[in-house]
N, C-alpha and C positions, 0 to 999 in steps of 0.2 A: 449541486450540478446546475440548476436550474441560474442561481445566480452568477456562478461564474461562467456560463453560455452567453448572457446578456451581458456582463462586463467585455468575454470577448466580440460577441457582435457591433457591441456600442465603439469599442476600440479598434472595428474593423480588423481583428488580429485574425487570420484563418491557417497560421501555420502553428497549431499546436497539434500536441497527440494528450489521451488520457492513457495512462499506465497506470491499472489495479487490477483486484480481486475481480470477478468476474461476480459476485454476492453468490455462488454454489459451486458444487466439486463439479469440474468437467473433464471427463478423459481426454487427457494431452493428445490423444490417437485420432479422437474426432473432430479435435477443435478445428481440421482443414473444413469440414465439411462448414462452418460458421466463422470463416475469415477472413472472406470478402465485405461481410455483412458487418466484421468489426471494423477493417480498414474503412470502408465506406463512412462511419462513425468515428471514425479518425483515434477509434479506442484498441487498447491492446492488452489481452490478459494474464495476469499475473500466476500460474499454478502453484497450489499451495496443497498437499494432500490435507484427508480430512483430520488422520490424529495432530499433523501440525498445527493448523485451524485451529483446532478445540484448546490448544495447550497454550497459544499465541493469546489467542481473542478471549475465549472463554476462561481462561488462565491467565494469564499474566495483565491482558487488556483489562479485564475486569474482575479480577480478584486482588490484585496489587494494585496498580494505577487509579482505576477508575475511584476504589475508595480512598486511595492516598489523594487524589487532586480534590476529591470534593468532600472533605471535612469529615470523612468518616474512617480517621487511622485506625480505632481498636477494632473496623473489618479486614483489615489487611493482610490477603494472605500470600507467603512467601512460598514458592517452592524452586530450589534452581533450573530443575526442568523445563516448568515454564519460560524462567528465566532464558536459559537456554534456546527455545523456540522464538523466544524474543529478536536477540537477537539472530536466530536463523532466518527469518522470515523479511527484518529489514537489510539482510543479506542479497537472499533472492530479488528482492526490489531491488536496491543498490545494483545490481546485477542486471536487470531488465532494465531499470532506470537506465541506466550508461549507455546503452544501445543508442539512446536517441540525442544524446547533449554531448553540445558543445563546449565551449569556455565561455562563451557571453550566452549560453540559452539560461533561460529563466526558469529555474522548477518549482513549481508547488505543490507543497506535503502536506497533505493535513492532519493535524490531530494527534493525539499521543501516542497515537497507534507505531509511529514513524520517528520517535526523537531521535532513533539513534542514523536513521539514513542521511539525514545533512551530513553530518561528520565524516562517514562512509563514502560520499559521493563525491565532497570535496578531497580525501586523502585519494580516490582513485583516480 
């Protein structure tokens, strides 16, 4: 965050938004009472319940991916489930994402957490 705040200030850019996880479960019901405070921060959150979470991130993010990318295959564990949450998850992004973009806006995804939402955001 910290460096891409300073890229945008340096590049005077002041019309982006951030689209993520909010980093905890927040009830969808309260989020009015905290959405002035996120507009203000030009941020906007993503809801993910918590069993999706856990099957997403703690499943699939780092039981599959994390030891497939960094050298440690005989940790790799499969389950479709996860799999499945996988792509549910870069659904709902793809989903929020689109709210905000155009045909020339610029998005950036980070991380393996997201390989499948380019492809998702350019077929919608």
């Amino acid at each position: 965050v910290s460096g891409l705040l300073t890229f945008l200030k340096r590049a005077k850019i002041r019309n982006y938004k951030w689209v993520g996880w909010p980093g905890k479960d927040i009830d969808k019901k309260k989020f009015p009472q905290v959405q002035a405070k996120c507009q203000r921060y030009k941020t906007y959150p993503v809801f993910i319940s918590k069993k999706e979470l856990d099957r997403f991130y703690n499943g699939f993010c780092n039981k599959t991916l994390w030891p497939l990318f960094h050298g440690f295959q005989s940790y790799v564990y499969y389950d479709k489930v996860f799999w499945n949450s996988y792509v549910s998850v870069n659904q709902t992004f793809c989903e929020e994402v689109s709210r905000f973009i155009k045909e020339d806006t610029i998005v950036w995804i980070h991380d393996y957490h997201f390989m499948l939402l380019p492809a998702m955001l350019m077929e919608r």
